[in-house]
DSSP file (Angstrom, degrees, kcal/mol; ACC not computed):
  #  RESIDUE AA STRUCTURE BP1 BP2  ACC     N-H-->O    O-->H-N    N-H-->O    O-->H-N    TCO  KAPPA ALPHA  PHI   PSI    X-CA   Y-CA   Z-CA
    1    1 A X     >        0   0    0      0, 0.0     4,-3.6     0, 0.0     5,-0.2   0.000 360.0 360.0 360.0 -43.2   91.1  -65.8   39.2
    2    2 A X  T  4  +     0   0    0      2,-0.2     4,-0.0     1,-0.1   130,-0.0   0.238 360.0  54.4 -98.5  36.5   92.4  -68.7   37.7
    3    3 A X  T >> S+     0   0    0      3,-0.1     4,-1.7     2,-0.1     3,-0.9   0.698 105.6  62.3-105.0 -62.4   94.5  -69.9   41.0
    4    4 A X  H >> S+     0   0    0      1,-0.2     4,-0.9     2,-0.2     3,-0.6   0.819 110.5  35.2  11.6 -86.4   90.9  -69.5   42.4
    5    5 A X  H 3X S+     0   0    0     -4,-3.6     4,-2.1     1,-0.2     3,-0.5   0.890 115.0  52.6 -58.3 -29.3   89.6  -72.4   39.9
    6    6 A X  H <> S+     0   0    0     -3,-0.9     4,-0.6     1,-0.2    -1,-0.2   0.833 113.5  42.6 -93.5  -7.9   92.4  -74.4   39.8
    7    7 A X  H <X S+     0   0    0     -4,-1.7     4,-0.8    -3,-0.6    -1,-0.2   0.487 113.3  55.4 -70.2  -8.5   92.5  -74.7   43.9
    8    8 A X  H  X S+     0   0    0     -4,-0.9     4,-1.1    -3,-0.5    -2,-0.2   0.725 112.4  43.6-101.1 -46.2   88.9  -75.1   43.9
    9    9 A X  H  X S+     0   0    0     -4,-2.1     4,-1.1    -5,-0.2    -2,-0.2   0.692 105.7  54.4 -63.0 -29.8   89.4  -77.9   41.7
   10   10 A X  H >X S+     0   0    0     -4,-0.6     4,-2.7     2,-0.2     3,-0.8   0.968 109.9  52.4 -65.7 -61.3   92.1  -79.4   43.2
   11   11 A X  H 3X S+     0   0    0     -4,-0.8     4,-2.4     1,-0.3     5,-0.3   0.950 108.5  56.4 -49.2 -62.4   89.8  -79.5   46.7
   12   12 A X  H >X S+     0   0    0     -4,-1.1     4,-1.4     1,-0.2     3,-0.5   0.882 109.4  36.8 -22.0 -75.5   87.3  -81.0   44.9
   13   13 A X  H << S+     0   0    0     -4,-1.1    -2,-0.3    -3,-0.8    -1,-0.2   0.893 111.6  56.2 -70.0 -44.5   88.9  -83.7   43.6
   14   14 A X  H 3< S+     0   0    0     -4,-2.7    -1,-0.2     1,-0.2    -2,-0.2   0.815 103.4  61.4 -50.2 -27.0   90.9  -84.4   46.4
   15   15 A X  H << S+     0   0    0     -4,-2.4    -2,-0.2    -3,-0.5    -1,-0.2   0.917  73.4 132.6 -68.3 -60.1   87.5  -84.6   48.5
   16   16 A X     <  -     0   0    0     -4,-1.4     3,-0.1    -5,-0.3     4,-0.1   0.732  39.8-168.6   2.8 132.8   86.0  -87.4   46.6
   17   17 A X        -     0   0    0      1,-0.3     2,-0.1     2,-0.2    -1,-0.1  -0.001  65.9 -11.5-146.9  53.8   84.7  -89.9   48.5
   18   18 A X  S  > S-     0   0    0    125,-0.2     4,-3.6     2,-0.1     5,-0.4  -0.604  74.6 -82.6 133.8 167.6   84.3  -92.1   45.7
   19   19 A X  T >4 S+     0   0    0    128,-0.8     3,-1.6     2,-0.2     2,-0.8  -0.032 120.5  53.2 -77.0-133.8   84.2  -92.9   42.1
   20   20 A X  T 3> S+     0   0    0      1,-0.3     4,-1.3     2,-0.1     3,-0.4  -0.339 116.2  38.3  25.3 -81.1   80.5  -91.6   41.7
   21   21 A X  H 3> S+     0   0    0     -2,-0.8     4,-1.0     2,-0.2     3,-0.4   0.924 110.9  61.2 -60.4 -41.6   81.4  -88.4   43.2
   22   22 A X  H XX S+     0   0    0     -4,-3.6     4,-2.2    -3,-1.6     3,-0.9   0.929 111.3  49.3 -17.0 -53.2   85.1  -88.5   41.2
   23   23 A X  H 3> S+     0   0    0     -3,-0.4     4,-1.5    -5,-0.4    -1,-0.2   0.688 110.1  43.0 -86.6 -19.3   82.7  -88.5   38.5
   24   24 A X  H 3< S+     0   0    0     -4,-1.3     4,-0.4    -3,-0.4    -1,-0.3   0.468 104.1  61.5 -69.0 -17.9   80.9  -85.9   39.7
   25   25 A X  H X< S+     0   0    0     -4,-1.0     3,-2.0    -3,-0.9     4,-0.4   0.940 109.8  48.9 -97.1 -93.7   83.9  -83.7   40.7
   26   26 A X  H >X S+     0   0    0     -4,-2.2     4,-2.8     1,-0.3     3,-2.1   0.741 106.6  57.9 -37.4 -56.6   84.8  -83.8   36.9
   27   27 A X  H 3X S+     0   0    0     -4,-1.5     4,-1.3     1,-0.3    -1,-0.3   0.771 105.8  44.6 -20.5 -65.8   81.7  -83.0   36.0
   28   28 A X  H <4 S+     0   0    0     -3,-2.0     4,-0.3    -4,-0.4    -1,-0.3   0.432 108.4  52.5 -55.1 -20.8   81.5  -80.2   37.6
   29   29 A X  H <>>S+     0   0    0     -3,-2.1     5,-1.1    -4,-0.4     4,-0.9   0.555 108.8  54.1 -81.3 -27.6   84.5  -78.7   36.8
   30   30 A X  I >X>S+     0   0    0     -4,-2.8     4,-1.8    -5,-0.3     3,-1.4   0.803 118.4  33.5 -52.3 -97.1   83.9  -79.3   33.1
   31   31 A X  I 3<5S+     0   0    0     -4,-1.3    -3,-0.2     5,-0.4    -2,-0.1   0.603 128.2  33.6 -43.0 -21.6   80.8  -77.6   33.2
   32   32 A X  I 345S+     0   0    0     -4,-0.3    -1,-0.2    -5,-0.1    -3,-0.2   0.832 132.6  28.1 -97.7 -24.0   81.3  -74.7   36.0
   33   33 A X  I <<5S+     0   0    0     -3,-1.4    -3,-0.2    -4,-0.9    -2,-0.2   0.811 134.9  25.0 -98.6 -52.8   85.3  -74.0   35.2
   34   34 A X  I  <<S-     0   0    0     -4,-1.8    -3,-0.2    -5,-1.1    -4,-0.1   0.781 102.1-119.6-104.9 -27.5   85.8  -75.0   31.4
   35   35 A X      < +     0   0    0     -5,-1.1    84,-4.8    -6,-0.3     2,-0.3   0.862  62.0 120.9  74.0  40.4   82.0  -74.5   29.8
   36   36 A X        -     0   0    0     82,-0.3    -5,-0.4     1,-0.1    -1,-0.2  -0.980  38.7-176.1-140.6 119.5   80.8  -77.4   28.5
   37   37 A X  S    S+     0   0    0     80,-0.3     2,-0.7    -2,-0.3    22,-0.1   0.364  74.1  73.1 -70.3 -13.3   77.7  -79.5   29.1
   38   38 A X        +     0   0    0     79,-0.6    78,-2.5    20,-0.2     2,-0.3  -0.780  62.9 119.5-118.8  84.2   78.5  -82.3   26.8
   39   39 A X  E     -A  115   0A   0     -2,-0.7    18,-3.7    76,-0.3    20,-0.4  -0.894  32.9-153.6-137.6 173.9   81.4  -84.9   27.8
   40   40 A X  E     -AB 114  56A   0     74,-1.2    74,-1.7    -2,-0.3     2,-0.4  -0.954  15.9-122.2-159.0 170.6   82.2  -88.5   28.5
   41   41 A X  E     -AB 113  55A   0     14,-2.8    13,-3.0    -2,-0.3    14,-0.7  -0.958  18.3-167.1-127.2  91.9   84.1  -90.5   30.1
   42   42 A X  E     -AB 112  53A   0     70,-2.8    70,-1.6    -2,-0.4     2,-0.3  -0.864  19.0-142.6-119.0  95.1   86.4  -93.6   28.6
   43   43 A X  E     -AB 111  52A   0      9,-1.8     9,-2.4    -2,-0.5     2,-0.4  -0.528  28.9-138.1 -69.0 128.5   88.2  -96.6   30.6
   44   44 A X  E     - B   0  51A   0     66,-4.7     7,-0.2    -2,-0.3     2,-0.2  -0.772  12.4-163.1 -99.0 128.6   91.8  -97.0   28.4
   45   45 A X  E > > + B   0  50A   0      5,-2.1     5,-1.5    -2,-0.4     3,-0.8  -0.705  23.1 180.0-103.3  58.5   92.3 -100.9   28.1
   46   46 A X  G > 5S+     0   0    0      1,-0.4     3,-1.2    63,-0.3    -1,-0.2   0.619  71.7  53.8 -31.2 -67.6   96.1  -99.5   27.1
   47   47 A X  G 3 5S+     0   0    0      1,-0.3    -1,-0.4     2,-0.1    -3,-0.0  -0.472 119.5  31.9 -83.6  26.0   97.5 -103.1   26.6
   48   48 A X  G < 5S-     0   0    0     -3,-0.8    -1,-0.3    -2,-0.1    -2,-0.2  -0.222 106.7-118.5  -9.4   3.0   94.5 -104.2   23.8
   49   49 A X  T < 5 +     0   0    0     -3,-1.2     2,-0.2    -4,-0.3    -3,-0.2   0.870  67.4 145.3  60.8  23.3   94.1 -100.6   22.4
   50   50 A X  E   < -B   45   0A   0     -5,-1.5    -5,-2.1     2,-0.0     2,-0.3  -0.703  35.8-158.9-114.0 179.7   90.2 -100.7   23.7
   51   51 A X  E     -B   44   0A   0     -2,-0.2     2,-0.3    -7,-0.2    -7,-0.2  -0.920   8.7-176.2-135.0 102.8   88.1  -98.3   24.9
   52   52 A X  E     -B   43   0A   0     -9,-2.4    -9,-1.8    -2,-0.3    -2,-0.0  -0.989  26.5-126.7-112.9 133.5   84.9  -98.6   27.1
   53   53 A X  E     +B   42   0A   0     -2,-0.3   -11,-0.3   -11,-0.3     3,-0.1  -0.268  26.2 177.0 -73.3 134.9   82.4  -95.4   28.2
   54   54 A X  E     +     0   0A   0    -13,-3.0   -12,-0.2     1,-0.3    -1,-0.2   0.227  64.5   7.5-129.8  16.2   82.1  -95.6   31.6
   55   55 A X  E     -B   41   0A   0    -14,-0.7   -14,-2.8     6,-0.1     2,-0.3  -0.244  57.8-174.1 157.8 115.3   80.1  -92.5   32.0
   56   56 A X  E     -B   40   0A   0    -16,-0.3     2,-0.3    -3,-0.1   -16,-0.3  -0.954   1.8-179.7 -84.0 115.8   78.1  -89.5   29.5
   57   57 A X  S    S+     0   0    0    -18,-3.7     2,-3.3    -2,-0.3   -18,-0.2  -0.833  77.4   6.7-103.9 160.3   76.4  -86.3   30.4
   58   58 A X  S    S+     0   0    0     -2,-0.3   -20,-0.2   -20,-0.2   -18,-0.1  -0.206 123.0  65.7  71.0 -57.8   74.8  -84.1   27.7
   59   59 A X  S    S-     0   0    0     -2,-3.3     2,-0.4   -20,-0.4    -3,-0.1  -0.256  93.9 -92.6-115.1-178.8   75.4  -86.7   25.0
   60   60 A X        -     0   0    0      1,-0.1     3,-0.3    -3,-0.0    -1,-0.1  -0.655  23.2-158.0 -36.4 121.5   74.2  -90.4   24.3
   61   61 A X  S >  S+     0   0    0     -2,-0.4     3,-0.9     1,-0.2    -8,-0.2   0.784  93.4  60.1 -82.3 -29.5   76.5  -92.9   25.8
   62   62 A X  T 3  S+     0   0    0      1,-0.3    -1,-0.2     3,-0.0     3,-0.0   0.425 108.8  53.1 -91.9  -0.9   75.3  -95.8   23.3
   63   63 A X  T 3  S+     0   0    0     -3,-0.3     2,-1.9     1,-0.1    -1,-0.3   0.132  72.8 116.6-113.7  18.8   76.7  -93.2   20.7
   64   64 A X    <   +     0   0    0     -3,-0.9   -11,-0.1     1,-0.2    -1,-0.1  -0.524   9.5 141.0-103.5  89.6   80.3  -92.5   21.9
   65   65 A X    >   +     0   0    0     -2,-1.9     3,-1.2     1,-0.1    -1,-0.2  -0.171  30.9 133.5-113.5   8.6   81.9  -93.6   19.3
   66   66 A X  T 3   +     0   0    0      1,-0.3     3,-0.4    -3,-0.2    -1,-0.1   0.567  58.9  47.6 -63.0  13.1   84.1  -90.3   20.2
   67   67 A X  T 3  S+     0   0    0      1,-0.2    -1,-0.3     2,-0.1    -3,-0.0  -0.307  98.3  72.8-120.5  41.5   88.3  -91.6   20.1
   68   68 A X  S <  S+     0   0    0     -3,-1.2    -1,-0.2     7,-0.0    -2,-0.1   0.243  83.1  60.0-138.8  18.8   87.8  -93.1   17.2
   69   69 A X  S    S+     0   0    0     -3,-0.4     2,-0.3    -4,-0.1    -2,-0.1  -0.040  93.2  87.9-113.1  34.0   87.5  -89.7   15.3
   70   70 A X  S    S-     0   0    0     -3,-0.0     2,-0.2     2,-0.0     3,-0.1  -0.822  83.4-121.6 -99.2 154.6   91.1  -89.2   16.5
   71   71 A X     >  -     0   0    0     -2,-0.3     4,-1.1     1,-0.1     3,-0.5  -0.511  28.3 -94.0 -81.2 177.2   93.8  -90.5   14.3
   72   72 A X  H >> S+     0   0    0      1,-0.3     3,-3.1    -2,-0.2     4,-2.9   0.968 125.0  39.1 -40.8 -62.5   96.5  -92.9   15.0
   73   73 A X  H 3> S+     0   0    0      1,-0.3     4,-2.3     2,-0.2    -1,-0.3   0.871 120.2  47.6 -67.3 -20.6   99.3  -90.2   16.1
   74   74 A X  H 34 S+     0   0    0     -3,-0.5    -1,-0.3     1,-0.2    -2,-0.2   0.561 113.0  46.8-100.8   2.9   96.6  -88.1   17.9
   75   75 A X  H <X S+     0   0    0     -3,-3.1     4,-1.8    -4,-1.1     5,-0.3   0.843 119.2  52.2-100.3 -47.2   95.1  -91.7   19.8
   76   76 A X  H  X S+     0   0    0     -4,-2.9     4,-2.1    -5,-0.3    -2,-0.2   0.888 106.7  40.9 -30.4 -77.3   99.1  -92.0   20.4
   77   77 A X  H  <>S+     0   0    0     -4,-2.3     5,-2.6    -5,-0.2    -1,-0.2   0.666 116.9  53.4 -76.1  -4.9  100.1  -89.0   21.9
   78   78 A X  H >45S+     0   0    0     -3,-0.3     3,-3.8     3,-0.2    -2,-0.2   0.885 107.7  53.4 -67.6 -59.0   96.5  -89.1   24.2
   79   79 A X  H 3<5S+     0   0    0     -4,-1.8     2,-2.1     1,-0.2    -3,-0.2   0.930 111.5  49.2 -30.0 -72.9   97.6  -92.8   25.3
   80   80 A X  T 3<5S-     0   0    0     -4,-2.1    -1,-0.2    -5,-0.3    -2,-0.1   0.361 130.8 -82.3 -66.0  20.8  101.1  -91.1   26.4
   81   81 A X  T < 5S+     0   0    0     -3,-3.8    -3,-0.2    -2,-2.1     2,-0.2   0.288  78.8 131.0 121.7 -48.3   99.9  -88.6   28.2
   82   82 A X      < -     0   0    0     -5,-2.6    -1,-0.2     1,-0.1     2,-0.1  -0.571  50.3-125.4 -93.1 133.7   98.9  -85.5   26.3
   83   83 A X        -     0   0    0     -2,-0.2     2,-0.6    18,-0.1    18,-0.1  -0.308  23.0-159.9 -93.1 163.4   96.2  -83.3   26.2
   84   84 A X  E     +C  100   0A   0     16,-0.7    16,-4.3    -2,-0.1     2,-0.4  -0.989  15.9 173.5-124.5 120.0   94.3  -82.8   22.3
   85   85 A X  E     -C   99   0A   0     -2,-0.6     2,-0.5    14,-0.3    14,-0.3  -0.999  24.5-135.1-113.5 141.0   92.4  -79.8   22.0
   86   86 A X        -     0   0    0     12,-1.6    39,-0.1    -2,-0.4    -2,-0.0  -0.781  24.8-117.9 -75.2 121.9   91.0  -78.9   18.9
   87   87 A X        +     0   0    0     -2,-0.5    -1,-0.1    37,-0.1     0, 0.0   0.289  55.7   3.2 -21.6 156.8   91.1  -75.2   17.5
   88   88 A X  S    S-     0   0    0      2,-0.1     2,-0.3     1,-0.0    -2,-0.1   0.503 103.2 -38.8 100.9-166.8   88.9  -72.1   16.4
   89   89 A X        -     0   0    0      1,-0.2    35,-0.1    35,-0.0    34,-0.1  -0.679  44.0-147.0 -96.2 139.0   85.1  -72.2   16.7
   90   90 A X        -     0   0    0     -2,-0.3    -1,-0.2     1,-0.2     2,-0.1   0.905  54.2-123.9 -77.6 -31.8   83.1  -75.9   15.8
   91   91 A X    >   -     0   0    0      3,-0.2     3,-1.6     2,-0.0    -1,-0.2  -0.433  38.3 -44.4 104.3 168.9   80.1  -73.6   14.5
   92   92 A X  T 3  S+     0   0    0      1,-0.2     3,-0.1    -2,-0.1    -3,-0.0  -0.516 124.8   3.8 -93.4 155.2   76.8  -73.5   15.3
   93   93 A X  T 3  S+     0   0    0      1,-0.3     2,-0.6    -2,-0.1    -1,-0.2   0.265  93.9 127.4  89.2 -16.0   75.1  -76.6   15.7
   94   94 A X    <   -     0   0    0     -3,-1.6     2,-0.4     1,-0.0    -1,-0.3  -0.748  45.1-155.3-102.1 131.3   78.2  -78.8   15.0
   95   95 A X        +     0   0    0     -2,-0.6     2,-0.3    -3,-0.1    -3,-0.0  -0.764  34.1 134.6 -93.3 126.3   78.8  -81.3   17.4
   96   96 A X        -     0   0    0     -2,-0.4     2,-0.6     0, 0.0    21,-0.3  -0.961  59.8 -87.5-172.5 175.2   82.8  -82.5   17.6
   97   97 A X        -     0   0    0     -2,-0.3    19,-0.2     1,-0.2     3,-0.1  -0.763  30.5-165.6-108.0 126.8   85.0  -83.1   20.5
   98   98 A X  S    S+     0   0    0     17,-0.7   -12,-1.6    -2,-0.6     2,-0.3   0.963  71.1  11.2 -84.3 -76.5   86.9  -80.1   21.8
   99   99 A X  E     -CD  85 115A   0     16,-1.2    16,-2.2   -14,-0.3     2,-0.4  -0.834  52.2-158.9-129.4 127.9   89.5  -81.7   24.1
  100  100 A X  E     -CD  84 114A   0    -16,-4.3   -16,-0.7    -2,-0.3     2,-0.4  -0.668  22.1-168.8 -80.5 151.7   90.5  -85.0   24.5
  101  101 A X  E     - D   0 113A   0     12,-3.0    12,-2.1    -2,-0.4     2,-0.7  -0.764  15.9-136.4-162.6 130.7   92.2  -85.2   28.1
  102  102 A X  E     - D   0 112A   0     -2,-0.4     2,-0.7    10,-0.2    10,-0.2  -0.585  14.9-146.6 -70.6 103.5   94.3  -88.4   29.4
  103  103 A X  E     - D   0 111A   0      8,-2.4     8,-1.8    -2,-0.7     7,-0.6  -0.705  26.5-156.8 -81.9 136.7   93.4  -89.1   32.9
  104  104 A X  E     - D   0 109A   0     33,-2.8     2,-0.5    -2,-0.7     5,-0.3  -0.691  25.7-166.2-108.0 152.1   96.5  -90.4   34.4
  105  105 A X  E >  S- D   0 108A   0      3,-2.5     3,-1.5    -2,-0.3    34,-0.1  -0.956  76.5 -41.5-118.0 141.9   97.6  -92.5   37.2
  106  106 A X  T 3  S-     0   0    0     -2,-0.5    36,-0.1     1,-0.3    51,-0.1   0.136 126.6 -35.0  14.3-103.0  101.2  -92.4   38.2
  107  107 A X  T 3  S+     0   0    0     -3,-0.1    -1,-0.3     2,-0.0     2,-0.3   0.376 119.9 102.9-115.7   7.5  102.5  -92.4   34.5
  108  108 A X  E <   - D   0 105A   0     -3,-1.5    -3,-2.5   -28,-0.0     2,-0.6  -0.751  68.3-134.8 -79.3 131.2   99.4  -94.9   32.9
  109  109 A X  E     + D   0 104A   0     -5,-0.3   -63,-0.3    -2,-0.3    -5,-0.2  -0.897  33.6 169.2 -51.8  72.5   96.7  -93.5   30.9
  110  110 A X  E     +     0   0A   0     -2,-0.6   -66,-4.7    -7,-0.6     2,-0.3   0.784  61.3  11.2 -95.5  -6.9   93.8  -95.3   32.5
  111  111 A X  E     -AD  43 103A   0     -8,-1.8    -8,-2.4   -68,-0.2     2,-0.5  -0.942  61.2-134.1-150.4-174.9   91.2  -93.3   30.9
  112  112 A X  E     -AD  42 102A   0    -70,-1.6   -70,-2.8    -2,-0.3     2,-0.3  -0.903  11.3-156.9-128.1 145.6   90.1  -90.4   28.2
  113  113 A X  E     -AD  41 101A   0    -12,-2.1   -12,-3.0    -2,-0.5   -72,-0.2  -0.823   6.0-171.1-101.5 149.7   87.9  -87.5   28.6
  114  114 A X  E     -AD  40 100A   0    -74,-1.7   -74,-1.2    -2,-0.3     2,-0.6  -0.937   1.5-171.0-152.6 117.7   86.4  -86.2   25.7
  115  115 A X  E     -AD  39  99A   0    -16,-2.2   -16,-1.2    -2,-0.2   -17,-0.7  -0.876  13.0-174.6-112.3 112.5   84.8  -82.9   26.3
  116  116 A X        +     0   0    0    -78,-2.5   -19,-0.2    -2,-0.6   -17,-0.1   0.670  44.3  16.8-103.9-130.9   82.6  -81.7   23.2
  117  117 A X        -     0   0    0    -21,-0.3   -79,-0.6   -19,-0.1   -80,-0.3  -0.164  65.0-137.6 -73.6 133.8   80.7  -78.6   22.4
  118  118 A X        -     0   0    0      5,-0.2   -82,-0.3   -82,-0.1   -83,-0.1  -0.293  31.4 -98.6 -68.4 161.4   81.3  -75.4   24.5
  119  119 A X    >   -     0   0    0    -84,-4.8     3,-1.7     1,-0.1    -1,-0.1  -0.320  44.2 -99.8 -82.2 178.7   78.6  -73.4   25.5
  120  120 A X  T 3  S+     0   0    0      1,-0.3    -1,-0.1    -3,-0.1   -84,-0.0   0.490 116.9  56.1 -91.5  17.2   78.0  -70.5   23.4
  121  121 A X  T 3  S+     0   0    0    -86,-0.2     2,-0.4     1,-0.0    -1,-0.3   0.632  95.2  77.5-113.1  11.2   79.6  -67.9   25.3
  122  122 A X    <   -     0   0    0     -3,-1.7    -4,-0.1   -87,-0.2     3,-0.1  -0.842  55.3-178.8 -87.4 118.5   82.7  -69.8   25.3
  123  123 A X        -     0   0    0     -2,-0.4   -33,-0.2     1,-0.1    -1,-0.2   0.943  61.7 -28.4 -80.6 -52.0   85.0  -69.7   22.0
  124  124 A X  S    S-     0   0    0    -35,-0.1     2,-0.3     1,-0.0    -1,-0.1  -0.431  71.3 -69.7-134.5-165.4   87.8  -71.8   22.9
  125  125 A X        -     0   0    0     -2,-0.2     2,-0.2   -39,-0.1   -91,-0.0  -0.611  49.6-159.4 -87.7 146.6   90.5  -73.5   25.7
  126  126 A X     >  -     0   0    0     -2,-0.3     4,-1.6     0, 0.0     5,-0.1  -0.679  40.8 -98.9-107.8-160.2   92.6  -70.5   26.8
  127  127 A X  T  4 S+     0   0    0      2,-0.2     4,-0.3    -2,-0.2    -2,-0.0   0.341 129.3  60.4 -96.4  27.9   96.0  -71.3   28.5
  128  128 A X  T >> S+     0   0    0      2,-0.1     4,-3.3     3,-0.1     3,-1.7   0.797 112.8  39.1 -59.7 -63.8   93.7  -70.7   32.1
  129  129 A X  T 34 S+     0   0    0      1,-0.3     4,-0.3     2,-0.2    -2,-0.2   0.680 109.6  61.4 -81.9 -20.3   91.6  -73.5   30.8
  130  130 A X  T 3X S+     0   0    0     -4,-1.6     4,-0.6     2,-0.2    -1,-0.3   0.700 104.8  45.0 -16.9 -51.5   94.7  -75.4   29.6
  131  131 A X  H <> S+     0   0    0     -3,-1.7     4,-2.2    -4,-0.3     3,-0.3   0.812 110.3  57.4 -84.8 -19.1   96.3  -75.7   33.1
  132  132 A X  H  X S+     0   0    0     -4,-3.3     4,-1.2     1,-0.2    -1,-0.2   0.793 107.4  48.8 -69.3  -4.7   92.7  -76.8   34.4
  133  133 A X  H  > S+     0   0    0     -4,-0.3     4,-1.7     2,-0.2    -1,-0.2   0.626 111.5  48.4 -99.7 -20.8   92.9  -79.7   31.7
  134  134 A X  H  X S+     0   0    0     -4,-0.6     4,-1.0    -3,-0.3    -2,-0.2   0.849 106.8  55.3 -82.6 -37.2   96.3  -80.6   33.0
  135  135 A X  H >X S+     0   0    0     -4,-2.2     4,-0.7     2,-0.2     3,-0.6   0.927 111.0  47.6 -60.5 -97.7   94.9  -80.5   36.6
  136  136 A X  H >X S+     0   0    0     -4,-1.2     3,-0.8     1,-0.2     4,-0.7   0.434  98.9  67.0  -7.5 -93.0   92.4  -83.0   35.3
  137  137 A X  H 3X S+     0   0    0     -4,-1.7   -33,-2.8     1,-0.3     4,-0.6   0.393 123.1   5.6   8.8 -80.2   95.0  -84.9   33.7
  138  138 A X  H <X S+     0   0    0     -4,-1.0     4,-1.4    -3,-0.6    -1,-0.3   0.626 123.2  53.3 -60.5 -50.7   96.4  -85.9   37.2
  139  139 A X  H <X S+     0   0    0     -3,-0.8     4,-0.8    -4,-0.7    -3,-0.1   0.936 118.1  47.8 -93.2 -63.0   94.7  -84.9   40.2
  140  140 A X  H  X S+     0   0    0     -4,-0.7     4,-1.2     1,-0.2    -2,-0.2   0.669 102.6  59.6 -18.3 -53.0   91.5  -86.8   38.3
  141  141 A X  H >X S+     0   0    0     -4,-0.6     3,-2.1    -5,-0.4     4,-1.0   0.983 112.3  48.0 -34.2 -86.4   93.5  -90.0   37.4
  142  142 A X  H 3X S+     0   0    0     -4,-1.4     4,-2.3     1,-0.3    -2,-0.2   0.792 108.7  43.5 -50.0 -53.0   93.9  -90.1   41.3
  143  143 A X  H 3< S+     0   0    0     -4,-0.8    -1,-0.3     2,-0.2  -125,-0.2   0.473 120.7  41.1 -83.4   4.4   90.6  -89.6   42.7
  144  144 A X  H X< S+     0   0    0     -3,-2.1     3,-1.7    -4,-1.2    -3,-0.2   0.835 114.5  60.7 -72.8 -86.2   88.8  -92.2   40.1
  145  145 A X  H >< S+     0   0    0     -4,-1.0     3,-0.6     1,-0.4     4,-0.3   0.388 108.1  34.9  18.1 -55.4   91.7  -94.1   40.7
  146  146 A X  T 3< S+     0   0    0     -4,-2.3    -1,-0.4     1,-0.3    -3,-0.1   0.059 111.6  60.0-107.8  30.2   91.3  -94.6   44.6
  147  147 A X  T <  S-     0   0    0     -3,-1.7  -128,-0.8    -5,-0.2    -1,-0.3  -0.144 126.8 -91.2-143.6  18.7   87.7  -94.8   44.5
  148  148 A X    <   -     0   0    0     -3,-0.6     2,-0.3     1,-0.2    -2,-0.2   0.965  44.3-170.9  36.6  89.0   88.1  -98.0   42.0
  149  149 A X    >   -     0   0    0     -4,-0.3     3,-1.8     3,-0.2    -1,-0.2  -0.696  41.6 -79.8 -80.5 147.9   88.1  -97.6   38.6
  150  150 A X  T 3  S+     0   0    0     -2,-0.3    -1,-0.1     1,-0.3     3,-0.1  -0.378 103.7   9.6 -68.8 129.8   87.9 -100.5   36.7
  151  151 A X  T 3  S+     0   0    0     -2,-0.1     2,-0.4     1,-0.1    -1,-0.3   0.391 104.0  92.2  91.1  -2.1   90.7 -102.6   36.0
  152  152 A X    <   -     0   0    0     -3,-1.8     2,-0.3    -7,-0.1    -3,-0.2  -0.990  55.5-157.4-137.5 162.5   93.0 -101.2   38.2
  153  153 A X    >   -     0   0    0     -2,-0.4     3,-0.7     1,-0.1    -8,-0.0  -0.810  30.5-117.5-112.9 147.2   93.8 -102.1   42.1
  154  154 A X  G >  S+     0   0    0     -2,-0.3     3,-0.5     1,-0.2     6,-0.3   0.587 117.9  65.2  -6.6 -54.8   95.4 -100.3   45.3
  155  155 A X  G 3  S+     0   0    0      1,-0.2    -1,-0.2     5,-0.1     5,-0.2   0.838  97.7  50.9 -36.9 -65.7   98.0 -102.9   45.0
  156  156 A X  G <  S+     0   0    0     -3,-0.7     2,-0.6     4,-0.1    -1,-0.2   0.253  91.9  94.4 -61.8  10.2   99.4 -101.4   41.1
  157  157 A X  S X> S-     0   0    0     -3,-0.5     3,-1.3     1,-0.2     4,-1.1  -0.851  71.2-151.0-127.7 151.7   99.6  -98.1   42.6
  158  158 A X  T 34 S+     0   0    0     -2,-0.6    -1,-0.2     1,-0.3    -4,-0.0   0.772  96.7  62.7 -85.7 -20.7  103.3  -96.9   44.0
  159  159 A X  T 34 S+     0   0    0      1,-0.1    -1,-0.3    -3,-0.1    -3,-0.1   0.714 107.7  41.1 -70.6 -11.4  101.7  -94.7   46.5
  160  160 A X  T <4 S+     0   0    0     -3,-1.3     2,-0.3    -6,-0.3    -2,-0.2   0.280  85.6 109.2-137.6 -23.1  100.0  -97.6   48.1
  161  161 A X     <        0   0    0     -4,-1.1    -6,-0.0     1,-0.2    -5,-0.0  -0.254 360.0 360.0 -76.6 160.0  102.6 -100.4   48.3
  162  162 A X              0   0    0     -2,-0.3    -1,-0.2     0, 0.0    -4,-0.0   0.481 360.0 360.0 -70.9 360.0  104.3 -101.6   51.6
């Protein structure tokens, strides 16, 4: 089942046929693969340690204030790569960020996912929904990536140079 999702996910993303649909691709794998209505979307200024939303479902966007209830080492090891999920059950009614997840580009972090409350017949990540967050990680990174995400170019990318 879960080579199913994560080839279905892969297709997906690879399909993109633009950052809109990129964004749409995630979307959709959040919410049909992983069980959560509520995420957003963060361009990583790396090199100035900023942050900007570049795209909410389910939540406010003028309220995603959401990396900044990470701490240093856990803003650290996102930056570098790694995904943060959070434990156990939030409870009902409590709103908090389940998973952070580093979209990557070659080895650059150019942006964060932050995917909040699961729906309620979902308890956790398991390690199925673990390798789909890693798949995200990557395959995402690329297809925002080549569909122009902000702040980076065609040029920067080692698959694309002459």
């Amino acid at each position: 089942m879960n080579d199913l999702r994560l080839r279905a996910a892969r297709q997906r993303l690879a399909e993109c046929s633009g950052q809109s649909d990129a964004i749409e691709a995630v979307r959709e794998i959040v919410s049909n693969f992983l069980g959560s209505e509520e995420m957003a979307l963060f361009h990583a200024d790396c090199d100035n340690a900023k942050f900007r939303t570049l795209w909410a479902f389910g939540i406010d966007p003028e309220k995603c204030n959401l990396l900044w209830s990470l701490n240093q080492k856990g803003l650290e090891r996102i930056l570098r790569g790694e995904c943060h999920v959070e434990a156990g059950d939030a409870g009902h009614g409590a709103r908090r960020v389940r998973a952070f997840v580093p979209i990557r580009v070659a080895n650059d972090t150019v942006a964060v996912l932050a995917i909040l409350q699961l729906l309620p017949q979902k308890a956790g990540f398991d390690n199925a929904d673990m390798e789909l967050l890693t798949l995200l990680s990557g395959e995402a990174g690329k297809a925002l990536f080549h569909s122009g995400i902000p702040g980076h170019s065609a040029a920067s990318d080692p698959e694309h140079r002459a």
